[in-house]
N, C-alpha and C positions, 0 to 999 in steps of 0.2 A: 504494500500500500504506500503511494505517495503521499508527503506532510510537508508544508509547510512552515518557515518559520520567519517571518521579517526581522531584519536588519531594524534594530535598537526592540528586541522584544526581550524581556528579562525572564530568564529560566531558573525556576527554585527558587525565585526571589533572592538571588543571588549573582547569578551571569548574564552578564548583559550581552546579546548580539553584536558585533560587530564588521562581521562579512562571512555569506555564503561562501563555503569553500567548494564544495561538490557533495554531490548524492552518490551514494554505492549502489553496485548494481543489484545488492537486496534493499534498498529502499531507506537505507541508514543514511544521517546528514554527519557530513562536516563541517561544522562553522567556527568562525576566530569570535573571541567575544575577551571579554575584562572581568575579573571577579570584582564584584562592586567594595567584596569585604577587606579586603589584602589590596586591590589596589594591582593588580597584576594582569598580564595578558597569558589569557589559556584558550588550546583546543576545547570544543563541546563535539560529542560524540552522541548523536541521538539515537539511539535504533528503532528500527521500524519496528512496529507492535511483532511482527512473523519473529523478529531476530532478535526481541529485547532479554529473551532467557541465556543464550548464549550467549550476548552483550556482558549480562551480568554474571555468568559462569567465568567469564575469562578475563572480566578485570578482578573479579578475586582470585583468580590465580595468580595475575599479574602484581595484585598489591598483597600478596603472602609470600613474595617469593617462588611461586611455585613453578612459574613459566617465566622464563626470561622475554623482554620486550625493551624497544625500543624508547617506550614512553613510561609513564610515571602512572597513574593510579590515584588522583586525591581524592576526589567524588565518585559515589553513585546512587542516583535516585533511580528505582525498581517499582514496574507494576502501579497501582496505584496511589502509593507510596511519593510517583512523578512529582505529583501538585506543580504542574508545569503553569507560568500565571496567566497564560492568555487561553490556556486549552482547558476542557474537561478533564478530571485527572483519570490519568489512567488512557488517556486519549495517543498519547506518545508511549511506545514502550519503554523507554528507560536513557537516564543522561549520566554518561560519566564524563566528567572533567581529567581533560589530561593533562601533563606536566612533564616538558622532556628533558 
């Protein structure tokens, strides 16, 4: 399923949009955005509702150690857990914040 998300929309009430980066070919977004709390510039990783279980199987690997990866692991909102601020929750399947 395709989602949308605008440029300056804030996710978790926390990250703010900053620029579409590309869509994955299952339906997952990459966007640049700012943590509004720290004041920093982070990847947001959306996944598509199909892919938000494995999203979040593999950043807690990523952030236990378990799997080695390129990027860092600070956030993940899961399932309807989301509270994504401009959607239904539960409407996106899940946002990890990356950090490399």
């Amino acid at each position: 399923m395709s989602q949308s998300i605008d440029v300056g929309s804030v996710l978790g009430g926390r990250y703010q949009v900053t620029e579409f980066v590309l869509t994955s070919a299952e339906g997952d977004l990459v966007l640049e955005g700012i943590d509004q709390v720290l004041n920093r510039s982070v990847s947001i990783l959306v996944a598509s509702t199909d892919n938000s279980s494995q999203l979040a199987s593999s950043a807690r690997e990523i952030a236990m150690d378990e799997r080695s990866a390129a990027v860092q692991v600070l956030d993940l909102r899961y399932g309807r857990q989301s509270n994504l601020s401009r959607s239904q929750p539960g409407q996106f399947g899940g946002l990890a914040r990356l950090g490399g």
